[in-house]
N, C-alpha and C positions, 0 to 999 in steps of 0.2 A: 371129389378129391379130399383125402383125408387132412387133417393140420399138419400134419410130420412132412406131409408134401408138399402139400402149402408155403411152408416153410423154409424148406429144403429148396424149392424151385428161387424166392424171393431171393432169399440169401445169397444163392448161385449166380441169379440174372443180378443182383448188384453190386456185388463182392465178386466174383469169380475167383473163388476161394481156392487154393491149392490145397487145402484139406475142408473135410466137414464132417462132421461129428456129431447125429442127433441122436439121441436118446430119452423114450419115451416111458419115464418114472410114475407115469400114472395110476399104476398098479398099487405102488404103495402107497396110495394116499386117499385108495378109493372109500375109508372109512373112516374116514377124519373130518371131525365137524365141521371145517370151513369148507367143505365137499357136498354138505348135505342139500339137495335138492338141485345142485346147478346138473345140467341133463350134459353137458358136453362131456366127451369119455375120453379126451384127449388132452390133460390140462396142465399137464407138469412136464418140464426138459432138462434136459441136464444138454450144452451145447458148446463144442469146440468150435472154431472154425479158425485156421490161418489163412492171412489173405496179405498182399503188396499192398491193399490201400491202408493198412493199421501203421504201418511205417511212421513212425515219428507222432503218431497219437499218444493222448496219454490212454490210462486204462479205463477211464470213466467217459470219456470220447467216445471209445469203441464200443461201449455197452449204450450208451445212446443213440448211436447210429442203426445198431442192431434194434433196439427199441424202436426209433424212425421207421426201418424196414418193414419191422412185422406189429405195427403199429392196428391192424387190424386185425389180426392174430389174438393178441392183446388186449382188444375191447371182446371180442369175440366168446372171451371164458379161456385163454390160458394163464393159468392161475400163476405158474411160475416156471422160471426160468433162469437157469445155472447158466453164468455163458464167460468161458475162455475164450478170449477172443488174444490172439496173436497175432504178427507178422511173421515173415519166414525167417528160421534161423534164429528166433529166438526160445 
């Protein structure tokens, strides 16, 4: 299973997101020296996700939760990670 689904699946099963949004920014980064030698080809996100459980978090909450979630993702070689993270309606 690739990370983008790896990701996508966690996110889903703990969030039950009414929207999600992954994009895989890898490309542009394949040449940049913080890039050089690590083997994983999947390392950069740029990521929406709205969800009911963001409700009344602040916005630093919600970025750690998502951090919580894909916490193995993240030792794993993904380098970085863009994340809007909303509730609905906003």
């Amino acid at each position: 299973m690739s990370v983008a689904a790896r990701i996508r699946a966690k996110l889903t099963e703990a969030l039950n997101p009414a929207r999600l949004e992954l994009v895989d920014e890898s490309a542009h980064h394949a040449g940049h020296a913080g890039m050089q030698g690590l083997a994983a080809q999947e390392t950069h996100f740029r990521l929406t996700v709205v969800a009911e459980r963001f409700h009344g978090m602040p916005r630093v909450q919600r970025q750690r939760l998502i951090y919580q979630i894909l916490a193995q993702e993240l030792a794993d070689g993904v380098h970085a990670l863009a994340i809007t993270a909303q509730a609905p309606g906003e």
